[in-house]
N, C-alpha and C positions, 0 to 999 in steps of 0.2 A: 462578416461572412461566417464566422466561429460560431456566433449565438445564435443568429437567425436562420442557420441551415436550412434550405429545401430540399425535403427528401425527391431525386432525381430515378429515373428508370436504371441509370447505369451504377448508382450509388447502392450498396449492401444494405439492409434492413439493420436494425438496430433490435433485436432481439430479446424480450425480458419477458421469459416464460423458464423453465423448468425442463431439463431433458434428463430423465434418468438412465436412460442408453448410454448419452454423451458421457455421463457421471460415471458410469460402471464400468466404462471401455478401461480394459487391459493391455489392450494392445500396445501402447505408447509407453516407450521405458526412457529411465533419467536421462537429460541430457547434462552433458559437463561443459563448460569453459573458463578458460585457463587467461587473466588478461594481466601480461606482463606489465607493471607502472612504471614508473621512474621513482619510486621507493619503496613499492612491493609487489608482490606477484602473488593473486590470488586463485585458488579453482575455488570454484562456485559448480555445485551439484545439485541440477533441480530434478523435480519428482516428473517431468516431464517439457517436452516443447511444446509446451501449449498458451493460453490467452491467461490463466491463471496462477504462474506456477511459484511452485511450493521449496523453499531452498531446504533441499535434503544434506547437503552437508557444504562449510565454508572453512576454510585455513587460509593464511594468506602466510608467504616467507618474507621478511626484509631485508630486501636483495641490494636497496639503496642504490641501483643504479646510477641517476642518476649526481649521485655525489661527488664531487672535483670535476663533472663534465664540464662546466664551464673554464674552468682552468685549461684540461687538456684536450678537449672535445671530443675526446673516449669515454669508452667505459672501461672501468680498472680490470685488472686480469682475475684480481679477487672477485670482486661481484658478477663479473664474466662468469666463471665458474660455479659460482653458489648460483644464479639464474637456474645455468644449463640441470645444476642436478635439481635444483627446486621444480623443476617443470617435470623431470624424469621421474621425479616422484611421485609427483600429481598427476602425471598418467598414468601410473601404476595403479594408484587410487581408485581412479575415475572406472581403469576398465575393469577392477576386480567389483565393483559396484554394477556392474552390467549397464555401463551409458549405453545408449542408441551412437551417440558420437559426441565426438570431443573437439573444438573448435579454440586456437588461441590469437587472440589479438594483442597487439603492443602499442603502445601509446606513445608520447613525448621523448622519453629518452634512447630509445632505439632509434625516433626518426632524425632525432639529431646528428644520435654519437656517431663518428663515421667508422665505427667497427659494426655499427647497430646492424650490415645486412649481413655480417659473418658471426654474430652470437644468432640472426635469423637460421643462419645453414646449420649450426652447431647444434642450436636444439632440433633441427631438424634431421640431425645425423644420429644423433645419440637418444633425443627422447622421443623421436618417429613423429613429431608433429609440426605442421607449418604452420607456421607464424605469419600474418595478416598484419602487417607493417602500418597502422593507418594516417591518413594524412590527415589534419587537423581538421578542415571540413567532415571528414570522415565521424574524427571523434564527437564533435561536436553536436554531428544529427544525428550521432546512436545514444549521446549524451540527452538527447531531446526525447527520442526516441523513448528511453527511459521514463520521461517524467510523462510524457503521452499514455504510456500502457498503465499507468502505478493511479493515476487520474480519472475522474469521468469530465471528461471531455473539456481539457486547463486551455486555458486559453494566457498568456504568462511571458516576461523574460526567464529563459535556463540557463544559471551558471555551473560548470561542473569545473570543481577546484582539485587537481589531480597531485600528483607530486612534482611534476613540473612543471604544468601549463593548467591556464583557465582558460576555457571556450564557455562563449555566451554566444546563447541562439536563440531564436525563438518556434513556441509552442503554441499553435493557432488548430485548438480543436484534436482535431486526427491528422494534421500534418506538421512538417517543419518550415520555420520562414523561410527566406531565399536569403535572411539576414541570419550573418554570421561572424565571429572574429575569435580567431587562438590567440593566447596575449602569454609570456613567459613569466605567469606569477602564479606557480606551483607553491605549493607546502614548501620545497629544499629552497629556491630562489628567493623566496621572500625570507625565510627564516637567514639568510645570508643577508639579505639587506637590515633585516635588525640587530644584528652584530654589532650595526653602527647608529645604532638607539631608533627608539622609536619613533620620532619624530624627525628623522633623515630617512626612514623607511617609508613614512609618511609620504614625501616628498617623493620617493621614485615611485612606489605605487600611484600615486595621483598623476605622474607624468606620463605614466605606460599608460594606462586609462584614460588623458586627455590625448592623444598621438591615436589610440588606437580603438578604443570603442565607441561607436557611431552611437550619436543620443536616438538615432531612433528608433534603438532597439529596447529605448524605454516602455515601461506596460504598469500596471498598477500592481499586480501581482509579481513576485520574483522569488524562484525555485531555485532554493539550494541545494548542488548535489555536491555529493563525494566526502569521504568517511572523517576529515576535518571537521568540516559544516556539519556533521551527522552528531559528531562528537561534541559542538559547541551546542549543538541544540540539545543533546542527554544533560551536558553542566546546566544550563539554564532550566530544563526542564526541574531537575534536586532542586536546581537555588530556592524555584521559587514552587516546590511540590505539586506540582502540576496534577491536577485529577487523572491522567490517563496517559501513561508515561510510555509512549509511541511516538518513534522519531518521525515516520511517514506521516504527512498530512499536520503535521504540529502547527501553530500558526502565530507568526507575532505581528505585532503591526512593525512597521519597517524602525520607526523611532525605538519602540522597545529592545529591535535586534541591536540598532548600533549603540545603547548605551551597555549594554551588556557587552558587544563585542568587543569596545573601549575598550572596558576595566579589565576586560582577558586576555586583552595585548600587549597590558603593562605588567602582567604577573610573572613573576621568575617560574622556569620549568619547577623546581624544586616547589614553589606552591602551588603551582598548578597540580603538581602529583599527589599535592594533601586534599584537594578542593573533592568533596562528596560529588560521586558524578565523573571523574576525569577515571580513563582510564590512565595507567601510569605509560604506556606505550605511547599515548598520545600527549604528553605534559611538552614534549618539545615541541613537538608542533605549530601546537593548540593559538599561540599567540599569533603566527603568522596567517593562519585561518580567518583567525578572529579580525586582525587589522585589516586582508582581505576583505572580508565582508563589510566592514564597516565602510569602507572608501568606495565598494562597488556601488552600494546600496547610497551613499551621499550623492555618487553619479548619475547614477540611475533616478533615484527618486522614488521607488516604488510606493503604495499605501501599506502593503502589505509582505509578509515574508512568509509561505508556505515550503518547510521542508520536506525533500524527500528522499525515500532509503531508495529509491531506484534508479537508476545512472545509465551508463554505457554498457554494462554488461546483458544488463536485461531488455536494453533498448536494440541490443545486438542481435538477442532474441527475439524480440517482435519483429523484428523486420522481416525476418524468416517466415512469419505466417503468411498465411493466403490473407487476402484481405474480406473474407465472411468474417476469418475467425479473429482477425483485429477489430472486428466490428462487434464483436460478444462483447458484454456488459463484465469488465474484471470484476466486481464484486458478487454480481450474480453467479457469476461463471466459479468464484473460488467458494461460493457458498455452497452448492450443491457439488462439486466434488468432495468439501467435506462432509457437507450434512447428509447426504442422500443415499450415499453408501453406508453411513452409519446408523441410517432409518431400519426400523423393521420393518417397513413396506416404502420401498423409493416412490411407487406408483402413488402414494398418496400425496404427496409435495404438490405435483401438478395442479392435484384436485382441489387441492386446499388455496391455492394461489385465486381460481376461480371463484371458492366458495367464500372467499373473505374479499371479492373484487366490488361490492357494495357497501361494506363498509365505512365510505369513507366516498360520500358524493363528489368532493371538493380535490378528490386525489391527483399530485401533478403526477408528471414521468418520477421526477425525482423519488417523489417518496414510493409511488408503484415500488422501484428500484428493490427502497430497503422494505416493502412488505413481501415482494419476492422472496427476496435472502431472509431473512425471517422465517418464512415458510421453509425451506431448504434445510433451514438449522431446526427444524423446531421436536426434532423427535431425537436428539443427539445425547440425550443425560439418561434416556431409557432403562441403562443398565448401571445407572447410579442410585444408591440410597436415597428411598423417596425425602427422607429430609435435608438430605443435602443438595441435589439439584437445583433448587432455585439459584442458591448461592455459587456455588461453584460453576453452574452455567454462567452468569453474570461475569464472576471473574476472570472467565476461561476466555469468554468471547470478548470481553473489552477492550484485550490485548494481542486478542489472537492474529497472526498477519495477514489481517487481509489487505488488498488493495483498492484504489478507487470508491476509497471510502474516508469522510472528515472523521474526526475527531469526536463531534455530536451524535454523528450518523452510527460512529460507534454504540454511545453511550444508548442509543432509542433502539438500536436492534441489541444488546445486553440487557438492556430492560424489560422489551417487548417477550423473550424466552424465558426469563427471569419471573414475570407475571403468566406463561404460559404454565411456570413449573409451582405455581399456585403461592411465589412468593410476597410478600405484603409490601405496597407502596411505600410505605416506613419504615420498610427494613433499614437498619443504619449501615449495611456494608453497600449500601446505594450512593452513600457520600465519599467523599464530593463530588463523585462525577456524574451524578445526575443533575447538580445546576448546571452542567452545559446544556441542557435540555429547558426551552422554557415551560410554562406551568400547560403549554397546549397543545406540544411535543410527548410530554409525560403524560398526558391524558389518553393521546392518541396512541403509545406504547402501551401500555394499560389499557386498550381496548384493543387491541390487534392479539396482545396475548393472550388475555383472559376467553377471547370467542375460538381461538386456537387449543385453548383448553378445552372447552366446550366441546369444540368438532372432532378432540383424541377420545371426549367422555362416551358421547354418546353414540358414536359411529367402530368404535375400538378400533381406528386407526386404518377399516375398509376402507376404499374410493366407493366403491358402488353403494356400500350407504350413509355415506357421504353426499353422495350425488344424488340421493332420495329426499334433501331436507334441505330445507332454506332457512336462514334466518329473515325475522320481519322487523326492522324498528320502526314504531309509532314513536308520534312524542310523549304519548302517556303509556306504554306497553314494548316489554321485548320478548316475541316471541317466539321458537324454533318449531316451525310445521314439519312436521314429519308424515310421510305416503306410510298408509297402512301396509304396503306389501315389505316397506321396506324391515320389520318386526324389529325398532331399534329399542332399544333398553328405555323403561319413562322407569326412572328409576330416582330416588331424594337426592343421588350424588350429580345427578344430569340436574337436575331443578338448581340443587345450588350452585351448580355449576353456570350456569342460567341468570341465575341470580349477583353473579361475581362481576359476570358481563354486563347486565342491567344496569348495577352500582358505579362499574365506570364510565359507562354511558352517562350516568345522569338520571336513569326511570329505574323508580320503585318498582313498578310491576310487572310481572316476566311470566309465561306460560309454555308450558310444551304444545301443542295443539296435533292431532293427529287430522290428515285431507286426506282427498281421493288422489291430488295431481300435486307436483313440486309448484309452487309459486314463484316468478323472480324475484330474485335477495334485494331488500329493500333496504 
C-alpha cells in the first residue's frame, strides 16, 4: 500500500513546484514546545508551525526524573522542583522570543510516578502551562509521527529510546501502523541493569523483547530515534569519518550498527568520554543505548538502519497540520523558505524549475524532487565573494538541516549549486563526499548546475526573459534559442557559459541562436 499508492479524489496532491508567496509569508511566528522526559526536559523553539520547520533555539535541563522511581515510584522532591522551575524558565524564554504558543508534553516518568499528576498541577500553577500527560500509544505515534515528517515517504520499523521507555511502531508511508508496543528500556533502566555487567543486561533486555515486541513489527528498514541513538550514531559517524557528518538520514546496514553498538556497550563511561565524537553529558549513557540497539536490531532483523534527528516532539508537530500541508514535500518546502527569500528575484525559482524540466528525459518524482530544491537554493551565495561561492555553497548546504532528504541526495543538490557557482568537478573540497554520488549522479549534478548558470548568465536573473528562451539538446549541438523581442545579452560570457553546459553534457558544439517563437525545451 506505502509504495504503490493511488492517487484518490479524497487524498491531498503531493505538490513539487515552487511557491514564493508561501515562502515570503510573515505571518507565521516561532512555535515552542517544552517535552518533559524522564531524564530531561527540553524547549525546542521552531522558526514556525509549519511542514518545514527550522529549530530556532534548543536547551534541555537534567531533571533526571526519573531516577530512584523504580524504587519509590515517585519522583524525588529534588527533581520535583528543579522540573517545576526548569519549565518556568523555558516559558520565560519561549514567550520573550514572541512563540505563536507554547505547548508541553510529558513522557514515561510522569505517567508512572504516582505524584507525576501533581508535578502536572504544579507546573501548571507556577509556570502557567499544561502538561499533556501522554499515554504510551500516545508517544509512540508522535514518535512515528516524527520520523514520517523528517522522510519522504519511510515506509520502516520506529524505535524511539527515551529516558525511560522504548516504543516501537511502525511508519507505513504518511501514516502510523495500528502496531505498537512501549517496553521499560529507557536510557535510566537499562543503564541500572548493567550495573550488573553486561552480559546479565543482556539477558533482561532480550527477555522484555521476547514477552513484549511482536516480530511482526519487523520491516527491513528500522529508525532510530531519541538523542542516545543520535549520539551512537555522531561516535560512529568520527570513528569511521564519515563524508557527511549529519545525524538525520545516516545509514548503516543493520550488521554494521550492532558490531559498533557491541564494542560501545563494553566501554567504561570514563572512555567513552575520551572517545572523538562522544559528548561527555552522554559517556553514561551511551552503553545502555548501544546495548539497546544492538538486541532490538538482533530481534528485529532489519537490512538496514536509517537514523533520525526527528522523534516526538516534531511528530507532535505535524500532527497539528491540516493534512494539504502534511502532504508538501519537506525538502522542497524547507528549500524555498530558505533559498527564495534570499534570492534577488523569488519569482525566478518557479521559472527556472519549468525551464530546466527537459533536461533530463528519464526524470523520476524522486529526482524532480531534488531539481526543485536546487532550483529554490540556487541564487543563495549572490552576495558572497565571487570566488568563494562555489566553495562555501558546497559546504554550507551539505550540512545544512534539511529534512526528507538521504545523505547522497545531500551530496548532488551541494554539487549541483556548487557547479552552478562556476565551481570545477575536481575541486578537492568535493571529497569525499562526492563518492556518495555515483559517476551518473555527478554528471547529472554537473548538468543541472552548469544550465542554472547559464539561465542566471544570460537572462540576469528576469523570469520573463527567462521564459523567452529555450534550451535545445541535439546529440551533436547544444543550443539556447532566444525570441528576438526578448533583447537577452549574446555576449562571450553567455557562450561560454553555453559551452560549460555542453562539456557536461557530453557535445562539443554549442550556439546561441536567435527565432521568431520560443521552441519546447528539448
Amino acid at each position: 500500500m506505502a509504495k504503490g499508492r493511488v492517487h484518490t479524489s479524497e487524498e491531498p496532491l503531493r505538490p513539487l513546484e515552487l511557491d514564493p508567496e508561501r515562502a515570503k509569508r510573515a505571518d507565521r511566528r516561532p512555535y515552542a514546545i517544552v517535552d518533559i522526559g524522564s531524564n530531561s526536559i527540553r524547549l525546542l523553539v521552531y522558526d514556525q508551525l509549519g511542514r518545514a520547520p527550522m529549530p530556532r533555539f534548543n536547551e534541555k535541563s537534567l531533571a533526571r526524573l526519573a531516577e530512584g522511581l523504580p524504587e519509590t515510584g515517585a519522583i524525588s522532591p529534588d527533581h520535583f522542583r528543579r522540573a517545576v522551575e526548569a519549565v518556568r524558565r523555558f516559558r520565560a524564554i519561549a514567550e520573550a522570543m514572541g512563540v505563536s504558543r507554547i505547548d508541553a508534553v510529558a513522557t514515561e516518568a510522569m505517567r508512572r510516578a504516582s505524584n507525576g499528576p501533581k508535578l502536572a498541577q504544579a507546573i501548571e500553577a507556577e509556570a502557567g502551562l499544561k502538561v499533556r500527560i501522554l499515554s504510551g500509544a500516545e508517544e509512540a505515534r508522535f514518535a512515528t509521527f516524527g520520523v514520517i515528517s523528517g522522510f519522504f515517504r519511510p515506509v520502516g520499523t520506529v524505535g524511539d529510546m527515551g529516558g525511560g521507555s522504548l516504543e516501537v511502531a511502525e511508519a507505513i508511508d504518511d501514516r502510523v501502523g495500528d502496531r505498537w508496543v512501549s517496553m521499560p528500556l529507557g536510557a535510566l533502566p537499562v543503564e541500572a541493569m548493567l550495573s550488573g555487567g553486561v552480559s546479565a543486561a543482556k539477558r533482561q533486555v532480550d527477555e522484555i523483547l521476547r514477552r513484549s515486541l511482536p516480530g511482526e513489527l519487523a520491516r527491513p528498514v528500522f529508525y532510530p530515534v531519541g538523542g542516545g541513538w543520535r549520539a551512537l550514531a555522531k561516535a560512529h559517524m568520527d570513528t569511521v569519518g564519515a563524508p557527511v557528518k549529519v545525524v538525520h538520514g545516516y545509514t548503516l546496514s543493520a550488521a554494521e550498527a550492532r558490531e559498533f553498538a557491541r564494542a560501545v556497550a563494553r566501554l567504561s563511561a570514563a572512555k567513552l568520554a575520551a572517545t572523538p565524537g562522544v559528548a561527555e553529558r552522554r559517556a553514561r549513557t551511551l552503553p545502555a543505548a548501544a546495548l539497546t540497539l544492538d538486541r532490538v536490531l538482533k530481534y528485529l532483523k532489519p537490512d538496514q538502519v536509517v537514523f533520525s534527528a526527528l522523534g516526538l516532539r516534531e511528530g507532535f508537530l505535524y500532527s497539528q497540520l491540516s493534512r494539504d500541508e502534511q502532504y508538501l514535500d519537506p525538502l522542497v518546502e524547507g528549500a524555498q523558505l530558505i533559498g527564495l527569500p534570499l534570492a534577488r528575484m523569488p519569482e525566478f525559482g518557479p521559472e527556472l524549475v519549468a525551464w530546466t524540466k527537459g533536461l533530463f528525459t528519464d526524470e523520476t518524482t524522486a529526482e524532480k524532487r531534488l531539481r526543485v530544491a536546487v532550483c529554490a537554493l540556487s541564487d543563495i551565495a549572490w552576495r558572497d565573494a565571487a570566488d568563494l561561492r562555489a566553495e562555501e555553497s558546497f559546504r554550507r548546504l551539505l550540512e545544512f538541516p534539511f529534512i526528507g532528504v538521504t545523505h547522497p541526495e545531500r551530496v548532488f543538490i551541494a554539487a549541483a549549486i556548487h557547479a552552478r557557482y562556476v565551481g570545477r568537478a575536481d575541486a578537492p573540497w568535493l571529497s569525499p563526499a562526492i563518492k556518495l554520488l555515483a559517476p551518473s549522479e555527478r554528471r547529472r549534478a554537473q548538468i543541472l548546475g552548469r544550465a542554472i548558470l547559464l539561465a542566471y548568465r544570460f537572462s540576469g536573473g528576469v523570469p520573463a526573459v527567462l521564459e523567452s528562451a529555450r534550451l535545445r539538446i541535439d546529440p551533436n549541438c547544444v543550443r539556447l534559442e532566444v525570441t528576438k523581442a526578448a533583447r537577452a545579452p549574446d555576449s562571450e560570457v553567455v557562450s561560454d557559459r553555453l559551452k560549460l553546459l555542453a562539456s557536461a553534457i557530453g557535445v562539443k558544439r554549442s550556439e546561441v541562436v536567435e527565432i521568431d517563437a520560443p521552441s519546447p525545451l528539448s
